[in-house]
C-alpha positions in Angstrom: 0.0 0.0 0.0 1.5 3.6 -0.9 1.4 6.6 0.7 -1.6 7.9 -1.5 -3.5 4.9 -1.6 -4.5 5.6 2.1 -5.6 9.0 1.3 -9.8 9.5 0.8 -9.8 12.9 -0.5 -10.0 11.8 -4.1 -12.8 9.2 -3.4 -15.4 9.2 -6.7 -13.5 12.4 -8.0 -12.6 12.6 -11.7 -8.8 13.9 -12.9 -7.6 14.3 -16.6 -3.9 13.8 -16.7 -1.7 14.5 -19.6 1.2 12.5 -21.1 -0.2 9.9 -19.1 2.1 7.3 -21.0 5.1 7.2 -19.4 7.1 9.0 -16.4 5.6 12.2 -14.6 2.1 11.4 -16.2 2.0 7.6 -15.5 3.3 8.0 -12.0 0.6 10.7 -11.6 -2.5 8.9 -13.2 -1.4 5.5 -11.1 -1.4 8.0 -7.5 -4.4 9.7 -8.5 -6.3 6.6 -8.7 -4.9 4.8 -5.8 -6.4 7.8 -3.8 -9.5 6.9 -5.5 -10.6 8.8 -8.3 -11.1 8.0 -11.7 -9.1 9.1 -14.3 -8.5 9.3 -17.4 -5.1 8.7 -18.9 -4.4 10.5 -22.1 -1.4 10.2 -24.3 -0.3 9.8 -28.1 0.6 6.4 -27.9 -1.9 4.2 -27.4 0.4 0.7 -26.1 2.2 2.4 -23.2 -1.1 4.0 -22.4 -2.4 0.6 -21.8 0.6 0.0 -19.3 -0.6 2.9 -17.9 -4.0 1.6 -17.4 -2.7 -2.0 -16.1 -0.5 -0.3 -13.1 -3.7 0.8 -11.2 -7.4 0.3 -11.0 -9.8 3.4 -11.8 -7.7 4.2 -15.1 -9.1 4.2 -18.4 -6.7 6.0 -21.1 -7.5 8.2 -24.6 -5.0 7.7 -27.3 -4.7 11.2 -28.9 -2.5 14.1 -29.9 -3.9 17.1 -27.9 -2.4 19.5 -30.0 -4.7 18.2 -33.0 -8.0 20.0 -34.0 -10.9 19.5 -31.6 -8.9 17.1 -29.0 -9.2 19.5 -26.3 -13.2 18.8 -26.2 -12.8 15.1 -27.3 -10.9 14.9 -23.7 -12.9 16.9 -21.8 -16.1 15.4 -23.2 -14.4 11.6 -22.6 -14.2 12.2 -19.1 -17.2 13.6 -17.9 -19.2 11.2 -20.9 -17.7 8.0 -18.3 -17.9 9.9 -15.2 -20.4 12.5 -14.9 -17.9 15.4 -13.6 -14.8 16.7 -13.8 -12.9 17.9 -10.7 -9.0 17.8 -11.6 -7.4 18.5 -15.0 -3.5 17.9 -14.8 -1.3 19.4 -17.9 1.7 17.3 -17.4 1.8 16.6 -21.5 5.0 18.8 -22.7 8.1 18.9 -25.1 11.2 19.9 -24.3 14.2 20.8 -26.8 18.1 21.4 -26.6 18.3 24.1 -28.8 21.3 26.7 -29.3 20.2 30.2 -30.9 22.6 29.4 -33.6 20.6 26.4 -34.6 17.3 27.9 -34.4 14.2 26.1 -36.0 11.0 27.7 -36.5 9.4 24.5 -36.7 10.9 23.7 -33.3 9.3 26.7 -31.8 6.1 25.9 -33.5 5.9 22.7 -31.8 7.0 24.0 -28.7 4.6 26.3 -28.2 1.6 24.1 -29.6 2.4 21.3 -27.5 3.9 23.3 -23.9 1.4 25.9 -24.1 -1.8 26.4 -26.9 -2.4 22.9 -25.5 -2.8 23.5 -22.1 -4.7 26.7 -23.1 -7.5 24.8 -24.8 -8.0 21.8 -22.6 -8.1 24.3 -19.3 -10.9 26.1 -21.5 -13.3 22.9 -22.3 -12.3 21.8 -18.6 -13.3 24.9 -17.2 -17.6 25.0 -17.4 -17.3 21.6 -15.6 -14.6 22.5 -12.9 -16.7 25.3 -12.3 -19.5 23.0 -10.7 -17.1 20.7 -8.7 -14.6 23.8 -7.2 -11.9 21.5 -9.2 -8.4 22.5 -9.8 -5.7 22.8 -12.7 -2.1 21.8 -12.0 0.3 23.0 -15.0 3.4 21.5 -15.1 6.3 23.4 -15.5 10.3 23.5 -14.8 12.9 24.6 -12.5 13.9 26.5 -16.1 10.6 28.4 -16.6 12.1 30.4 -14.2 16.0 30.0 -13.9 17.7 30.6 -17.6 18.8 27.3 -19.4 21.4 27.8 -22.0 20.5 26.1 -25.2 17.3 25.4 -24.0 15.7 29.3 -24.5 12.7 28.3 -26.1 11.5 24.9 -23.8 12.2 27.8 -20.7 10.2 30.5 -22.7 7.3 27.8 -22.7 7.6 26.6 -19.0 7.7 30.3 -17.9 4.5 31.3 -19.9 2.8 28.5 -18.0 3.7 30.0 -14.8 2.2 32.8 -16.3 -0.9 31.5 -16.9 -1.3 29.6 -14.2 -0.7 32.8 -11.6 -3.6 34.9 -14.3 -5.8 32.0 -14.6 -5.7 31.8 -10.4 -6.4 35.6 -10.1 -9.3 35.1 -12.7 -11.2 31.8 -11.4 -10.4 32.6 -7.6 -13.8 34.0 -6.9 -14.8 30.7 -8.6 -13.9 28.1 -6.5 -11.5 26.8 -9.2 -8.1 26.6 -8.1 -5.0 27.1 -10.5 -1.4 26.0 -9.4 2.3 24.6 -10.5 4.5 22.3 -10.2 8.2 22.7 -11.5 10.5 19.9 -11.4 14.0 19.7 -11.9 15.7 17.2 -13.4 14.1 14.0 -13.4 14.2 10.5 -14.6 12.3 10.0 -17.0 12.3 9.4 -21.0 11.9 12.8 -21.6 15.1 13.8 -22.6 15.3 10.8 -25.2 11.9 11.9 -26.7 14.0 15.4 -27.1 16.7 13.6 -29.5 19.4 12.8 -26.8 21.1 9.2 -26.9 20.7 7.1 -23.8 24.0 7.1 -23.5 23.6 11.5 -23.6 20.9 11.2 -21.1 23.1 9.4 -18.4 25.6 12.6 -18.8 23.0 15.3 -18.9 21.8 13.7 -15.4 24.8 12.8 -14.1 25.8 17.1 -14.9 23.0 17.9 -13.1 22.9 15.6 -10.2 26.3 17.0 -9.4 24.8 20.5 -9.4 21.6 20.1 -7.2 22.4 20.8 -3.8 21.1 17.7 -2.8 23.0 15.4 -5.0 19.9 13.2 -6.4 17.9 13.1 -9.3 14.4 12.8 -8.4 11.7 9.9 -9.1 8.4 10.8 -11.1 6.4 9.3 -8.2 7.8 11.8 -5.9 6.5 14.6 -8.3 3.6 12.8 -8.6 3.5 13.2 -4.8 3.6 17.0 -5.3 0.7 17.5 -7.6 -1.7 15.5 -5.5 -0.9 18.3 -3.0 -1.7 20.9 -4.7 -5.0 19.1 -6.0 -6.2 18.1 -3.1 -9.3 19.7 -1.1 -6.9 20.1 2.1 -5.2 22.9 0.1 -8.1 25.0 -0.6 -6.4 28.0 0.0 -3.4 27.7 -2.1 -3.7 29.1 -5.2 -1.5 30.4 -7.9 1.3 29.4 -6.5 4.3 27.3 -8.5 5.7 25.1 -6.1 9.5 24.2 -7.3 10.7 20.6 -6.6 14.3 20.2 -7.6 16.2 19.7 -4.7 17.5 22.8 -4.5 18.6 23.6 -7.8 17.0 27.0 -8.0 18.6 28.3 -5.2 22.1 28.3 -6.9 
């Protein structure tokens, strides 16, 4: 039994999660249904969705590129179709993209920007009429670099930092609502992300064994214990936190 699994708050509540496939996502779909909600698992790829779906009860997954025409609705309309409500919508779906100004791509940027923030834009609007009824929440994820610089990276940061943006407007905006908006920013991170940016495995192992030695606490950290972090900020115990990007990177930030 986990640490979440032990926790009623969720009981018969329904959360949308994002790049529910693998890493962040998977670990955050698997500890929002062992808290007992439903949810609904949505990624591109429709086989590792399915592992998804086998690593808890409560999960049932949409295979489908949010960035395409209409998918913003087809999600939103998926989950409260099943469930009758909508009370947590979790934008952990994102690209990221080593980039030096030198070697600038506009489609890079394109794709950057459709995936890291139009996307998040759009589902947070179809979500919204329904999370209005159930006081629900919207937890953005970001990055210890949408607000510390990142060289070669300029573009993913630009992207992270516009969600922090939004999600401090979108907090002002809904307060009187009920709805509550937050962040969470992790630092570096196991996951696959940086080998779904281009980077061999053999890269990946350097680019986290760079930054492990920079993080104050020596440790890269697990996608369960982000997962960990955005049940927090979703749950009803933390009513009165809102608009508020809570960085977990073991430090990093500070230096």
């Amino acid at each position: 039994m986990t640490e979440n699994s032990i926790n009623p708050a969720f009981a018969g509540q329904v959360a949308i999660v994002t790049g529910a496939g693998s890493g962040i996502g998977r670990a955050t779909a698997v500890a929002f249904a062992e808290a007992g909600a439903h949810v609904l698992g949505v990624g591109r790829r429709e086989e590792p969705l399915k592992e998804t779906a086998a690593a808890g009860d409560n999960i049932e997954v949409l295979a489908v590129d949010v960035c395409a025409d209409g998918a913003p609705a087809r999600v939103v309309d998926t989950a409260v179709q099943r469930w009758g409500r909508l009370d947590h919508l979790v934008n952990n779906a994102g690209a990221t993209a080593v980039m030096p100004l030198a070697e600038t791509d506009k489609k890079v940027i394109l794709d950057l920007l459709a995936l890291n923030v139009v996307a998040p834009s759009l589902l947070a609007h179809e979500a919204l009429p329904h999370l209005r009824k159930t006081f629900g929440t919207i937890i953005n994820l970001s990055s210890t670099y949408g607000h510390r610089p990142m060289a070669g990276g300029a573009h993913y940061s630009a992207t992270k930092a516009a969600i922090e943006q939004m999600t401090r407007s979108w907090a002002l905006e809904l307060a009187g609502e009920g709805v509550r908006v937050n962040s969470v920013a992790p630092g570096p991170t196991r996951t696959d992300v940086m080998l779904h940016a281009g980077l061999t495995p053999e890269a990946a192992n350097d680019m986290y064994a760079y930054e492990r030695d920079r993080i104050p606490t020596h440790r890269i950290a697990t996608a369960d214990e982000m997962a960990h972090w955005i049940l927090r900020m979703a749950e009803p115990a933390g009513r009165h936190a809102t608009g508020q990007v809570v960085t977990v990177d073991g430090g990093l930030e500070l230096i």
